[in-house]
N, C-alpha and C positions, 0 to 999 in steps of 0.2 A: 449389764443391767438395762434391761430394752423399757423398763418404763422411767429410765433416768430421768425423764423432768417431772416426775410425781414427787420426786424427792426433794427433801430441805437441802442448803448446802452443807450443813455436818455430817449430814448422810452421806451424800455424794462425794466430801472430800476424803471419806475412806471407803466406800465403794468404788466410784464409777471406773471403770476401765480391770476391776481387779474382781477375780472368781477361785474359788478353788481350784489348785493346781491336777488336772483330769489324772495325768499319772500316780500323784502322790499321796493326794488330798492336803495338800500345803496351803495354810489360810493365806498367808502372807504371800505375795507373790514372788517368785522364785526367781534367782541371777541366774538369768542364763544367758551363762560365761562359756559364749559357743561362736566362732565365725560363721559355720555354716551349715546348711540343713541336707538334711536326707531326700531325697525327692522319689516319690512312691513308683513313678516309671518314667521314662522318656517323654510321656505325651504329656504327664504333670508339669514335668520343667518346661516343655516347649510352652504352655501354658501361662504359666509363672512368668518369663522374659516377656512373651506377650503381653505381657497385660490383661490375660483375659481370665484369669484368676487371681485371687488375692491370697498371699499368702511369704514364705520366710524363703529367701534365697541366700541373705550371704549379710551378716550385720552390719555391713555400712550402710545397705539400703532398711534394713529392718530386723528387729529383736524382737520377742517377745516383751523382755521387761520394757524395755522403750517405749514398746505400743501402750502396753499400760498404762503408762504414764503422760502419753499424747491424747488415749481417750478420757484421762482422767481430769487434764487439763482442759482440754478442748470442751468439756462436760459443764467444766465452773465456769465457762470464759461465754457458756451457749453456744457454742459453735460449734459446725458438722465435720471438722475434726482438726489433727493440726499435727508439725512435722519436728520434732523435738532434735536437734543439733549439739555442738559441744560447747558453745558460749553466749551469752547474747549478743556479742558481735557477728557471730557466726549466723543468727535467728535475724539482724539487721538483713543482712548481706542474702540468704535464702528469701527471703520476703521480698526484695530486690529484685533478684537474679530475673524471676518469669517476665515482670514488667519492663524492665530497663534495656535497651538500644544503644551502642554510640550515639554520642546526639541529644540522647533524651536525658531530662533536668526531675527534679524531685523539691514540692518546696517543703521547708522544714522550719520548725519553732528556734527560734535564737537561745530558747531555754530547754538546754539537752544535757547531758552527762557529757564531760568534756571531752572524753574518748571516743564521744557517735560525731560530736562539732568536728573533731580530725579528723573521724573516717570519712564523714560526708564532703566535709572541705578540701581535704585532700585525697586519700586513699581512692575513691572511685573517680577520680580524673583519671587512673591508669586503666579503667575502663571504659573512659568515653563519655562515663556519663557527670552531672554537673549537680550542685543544690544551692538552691536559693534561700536566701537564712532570712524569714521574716518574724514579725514580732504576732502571735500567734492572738492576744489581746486585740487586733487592730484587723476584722474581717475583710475593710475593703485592699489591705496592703497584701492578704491572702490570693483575695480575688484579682490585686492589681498583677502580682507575681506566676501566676498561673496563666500560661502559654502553650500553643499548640504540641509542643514538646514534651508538657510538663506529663507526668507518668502517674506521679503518686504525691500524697501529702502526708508528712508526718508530721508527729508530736508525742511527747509524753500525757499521758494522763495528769499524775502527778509528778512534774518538773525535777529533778534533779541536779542543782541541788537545792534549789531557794523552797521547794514543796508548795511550789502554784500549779494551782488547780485548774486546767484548760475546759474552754466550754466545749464540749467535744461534739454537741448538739450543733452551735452556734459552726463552727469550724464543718461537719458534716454535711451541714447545707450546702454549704460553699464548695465543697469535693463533689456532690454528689450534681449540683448545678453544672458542675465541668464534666461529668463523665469520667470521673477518677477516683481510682480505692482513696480510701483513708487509710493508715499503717498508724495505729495507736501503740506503744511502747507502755503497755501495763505494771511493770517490773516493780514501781514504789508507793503502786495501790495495791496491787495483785487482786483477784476477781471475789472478794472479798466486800473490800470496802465499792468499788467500781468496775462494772460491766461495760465496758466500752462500744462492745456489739450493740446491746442495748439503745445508743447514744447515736449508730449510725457507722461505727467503725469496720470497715471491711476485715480488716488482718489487724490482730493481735499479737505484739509482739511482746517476749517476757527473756529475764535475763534471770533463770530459776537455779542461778548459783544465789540470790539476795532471797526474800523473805520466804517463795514458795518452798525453797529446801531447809531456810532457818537455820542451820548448826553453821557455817560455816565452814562446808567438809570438801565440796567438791564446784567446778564448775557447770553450766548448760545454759542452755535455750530454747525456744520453743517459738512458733510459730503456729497460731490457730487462725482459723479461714472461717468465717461467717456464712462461708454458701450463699449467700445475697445479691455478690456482685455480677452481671452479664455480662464474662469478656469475651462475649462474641458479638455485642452490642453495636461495636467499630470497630476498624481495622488497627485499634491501637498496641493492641496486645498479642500479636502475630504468634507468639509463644503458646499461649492459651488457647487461639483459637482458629491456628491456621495447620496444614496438616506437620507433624513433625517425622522429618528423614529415620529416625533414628527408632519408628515404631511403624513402617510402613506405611505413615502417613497418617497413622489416630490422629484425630481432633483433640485434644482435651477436653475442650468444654463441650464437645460433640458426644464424647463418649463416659467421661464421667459427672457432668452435669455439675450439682452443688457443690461437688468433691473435686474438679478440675485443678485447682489450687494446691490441694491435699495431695493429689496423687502425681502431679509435675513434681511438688518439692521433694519427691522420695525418686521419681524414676529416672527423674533430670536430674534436681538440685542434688541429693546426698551423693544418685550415683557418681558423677562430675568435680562437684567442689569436694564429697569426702567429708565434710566439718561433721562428722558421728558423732551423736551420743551413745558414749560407754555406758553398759548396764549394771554394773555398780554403779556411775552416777544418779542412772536414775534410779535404782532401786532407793538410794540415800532421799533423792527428793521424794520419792512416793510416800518413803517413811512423814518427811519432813511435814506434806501438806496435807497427813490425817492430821494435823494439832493447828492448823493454818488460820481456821477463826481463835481459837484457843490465842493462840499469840496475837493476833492480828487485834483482837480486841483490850490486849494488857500494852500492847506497844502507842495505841490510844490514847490510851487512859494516862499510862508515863507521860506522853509525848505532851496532853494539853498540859497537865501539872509543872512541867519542867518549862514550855516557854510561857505557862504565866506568868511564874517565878523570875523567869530571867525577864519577859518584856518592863517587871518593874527594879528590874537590879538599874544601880547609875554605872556602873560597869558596864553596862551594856548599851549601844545606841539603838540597836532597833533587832528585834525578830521578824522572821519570817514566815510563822507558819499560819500556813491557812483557818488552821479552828480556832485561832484567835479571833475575836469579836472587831478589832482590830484591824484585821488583814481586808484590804481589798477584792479578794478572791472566797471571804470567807459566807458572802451571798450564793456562791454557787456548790459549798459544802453539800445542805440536802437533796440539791438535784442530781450533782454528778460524783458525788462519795457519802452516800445516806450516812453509813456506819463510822464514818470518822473521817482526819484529813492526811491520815498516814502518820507516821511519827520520822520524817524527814526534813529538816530542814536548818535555816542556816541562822547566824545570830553574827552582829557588827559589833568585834570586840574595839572601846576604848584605848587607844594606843596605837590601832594601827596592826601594820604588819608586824612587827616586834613584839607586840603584846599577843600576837594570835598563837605564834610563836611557842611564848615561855607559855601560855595556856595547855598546847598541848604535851610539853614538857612534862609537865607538875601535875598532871591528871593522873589519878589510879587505881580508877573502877575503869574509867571509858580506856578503850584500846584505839590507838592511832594506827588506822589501818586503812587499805586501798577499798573498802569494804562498804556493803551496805546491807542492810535488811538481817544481819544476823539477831541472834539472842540476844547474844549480847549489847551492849549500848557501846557506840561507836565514834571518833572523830577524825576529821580530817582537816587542813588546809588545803584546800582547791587550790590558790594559786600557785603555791607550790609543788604540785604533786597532781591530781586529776585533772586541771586546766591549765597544766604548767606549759605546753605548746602555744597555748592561745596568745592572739595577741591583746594589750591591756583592753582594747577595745569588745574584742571578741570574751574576755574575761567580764565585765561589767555586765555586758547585757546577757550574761548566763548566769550572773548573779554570785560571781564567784573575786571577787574585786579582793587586793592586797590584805584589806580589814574584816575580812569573811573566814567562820571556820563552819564547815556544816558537821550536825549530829545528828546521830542513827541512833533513835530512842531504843531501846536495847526494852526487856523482860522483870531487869530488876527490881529490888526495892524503891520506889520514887525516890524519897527521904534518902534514901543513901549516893543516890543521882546526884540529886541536890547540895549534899554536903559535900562529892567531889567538885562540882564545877564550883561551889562558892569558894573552898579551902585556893583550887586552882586560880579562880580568878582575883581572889586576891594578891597570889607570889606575880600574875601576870600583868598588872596594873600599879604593882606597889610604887 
């Protein structure tokens, strides 16, 4: 679709990246369920390893159905394009890889998904590199923790689990003041509700096993790249902008310019690390994110109904969600999430750890699960389970503390939402 940004986003989320299939005439785009391609002669492929045509070698490095799904992302996200992997851990770690040294440190929001607080606090020490966990609320504790070292700044959009909304404007000044991408984790707004490019964010990162796939079927990730950032600006990104052995010496950012970004995470990152996206996966998400406003606007609508309801339950000490009138974070709704504040977030059951407990016992409409962004409506205990690593300290200020369960406002009927967690939270408090 070469005139993709004429389009509204319901257009674009079941066009852009996807055409009739040339051999078959296949509207829907085709699994191709192929390791590797044909290559038309010797000088095609010497081409192709080069670099100096674009095109299908071998599916770790690229698929058709994958591509589709990279341009279809990278489409909603505005971005000039992006490298789709097999987890959002895997899309952390890629988005990583070009920027990060021995040595070099990353700072990061203390409000993450408790699985990215381990990767970052530990996991990449076996690389060398370090993260500094600031309070993402507090710009000059941003600007105090950013050092000659520092490579990158992350955060979520929409936080994980408490559903705070980061000023992403506010926070991109301050990266863009030091000469450093921003890395926004889109996953529990998806580019729906918030464009984070928009806002200043260099690299979008998505975890498109949660709401862009929606059913619940399969895992991935994604990686989309802004085309905005200059890493040949300083010698901090030797990756991007210095020559690489391994291409006779291309520049990246010498030779594919906007796409620099884009075209290292496919010929470096997938060739190297491997973290593929299967094309069943992604055909499953391509499916998933033609209905993406569809859901994205009923997961809304649940989400404000069910924590009104609960911020006035006595059951209840306090909710979290941003579209509450309530929330501290709920002044930055129409700047940085127009269309809503997600339907994620957490609620402080009465009783403590034991009562969060028999809560999700006795629940049964919501599924207790590792899970987020599906249809369905969803629960977990953080600290037993998604932040169970952490320590009670590192548990608190990710907003995941003993008396915490977070909910994944799920599709269903509100009223029927409603009458599970009351029936629940009654056997949980009695």
């Amino acid at each position: 679709m070469t005139d993709a940004p004429t389009y509204g986003f319901d257009t674009l989320q079941i066009h852009a990246g996807a055409k009739p299939d040339p051999a078959t005439g296949a509207r829907q785009v085709p699994i191709y369920q192929t390791t590797a391609y044909v290559f038309r002669d010797a000088e095609h492929a010497a081409k192709l390893f080069n670099l100096q045509e674009v095109g299908y070698i071998y599916s770790r490095l690229t698929n058709p159905t994958v591509a589709a799904l990279q341009e279809r992302i990278a489409t909603l996200e505005g971005g000039v394009g992006g490298v789709c992997c097999s987890s959002g851990h895997a899309a952390q770690l890629m988005a990583l890889f070009p920027l990060m040294q021995p040595g070099r440190n990353i700072v990061v929001s203390t409000r993450l998904y408790g699985g990215t607080v381990t990767q970052f606090s530990q996991t990449i020490k076996r690389f060398g590199w370090s993260a500094k966990f600031v309070d993402f609320d507090d710009m000059d504790a941003i600007k105090a923790a950013i050092d000659d070292d520092t490579r990158a700044v992350f955060c979520e959009a929409i936080a994980n689990p408490g559903g705070h909304i980061t000023d992403l404007d506010a926070v991109s000044a301050v990266s863009d003041a030091a000469g450093i991408p921003l890395i926004v984790d889109n996953t529990s707004a998806t580019p729906y509700l918030c464009r984070p490019i928009e806002h200043g964010a260099t690299l979008v990162v998505h975890s498109t096993t949660k709401y862009l796939t929606g059913n619940g079927t399969v895992t991935g990730g994604c990686v989309v790249d802004s085309g905005k950032f200059d890493w040949a600006a300083n010698d901090k990104f030797p990756s991007l902008s210095e020559p690489e052995p391994a291409y006779h010496g291309l520049k990246f950012a010498e030779t594919f310019g906007p796409l620099a970004f884009t075209f290292h995470g496919i010929a470096i990152g997938l060739r190297d690390l491997g973290m593929t996206m299967n094309p069943q996966a992604a055909h499953y998400t391509l499916m998933g994110i033609e209905t993406l406003s569809l859901r994205m606007e009923r997961h809304v609508e649940n989400a404000v109904k069910l924590a009104t309801w609960l911020e006035k339950d006595a059951r209840v000490d306090y909710v979290t969600y941003a579209g509450l009138p309530s929330s501290p974070y709920n002044k930055l709704v129409p700047k940085i999430c127009p269309k809503g504040a997600g339907a994620l977030f957490t609620i402080a059951v009465k009783g403590g750890y034991d009562a969060c407990v028999k809560l999700v016992d006795n629940l049964e409409i919501f599924s207790h699960v590792a899970n987020l962004g599906d249809a369905r409506s969803l629960i977990i205990h953080s600290a037993s389970t998604t932040h169970r690593q952490l320590t009670a300290e590192q548990q608190e200020a990710a907003g995941a503390g003993p008396n915490i369960v977070r909910l994944s406002i799920g599709i269903e009927d509100a009223d029927d939402l409603i009458a599970d967690l009351d029936q629940a939270l009654a056997k949980a408090t009695a």
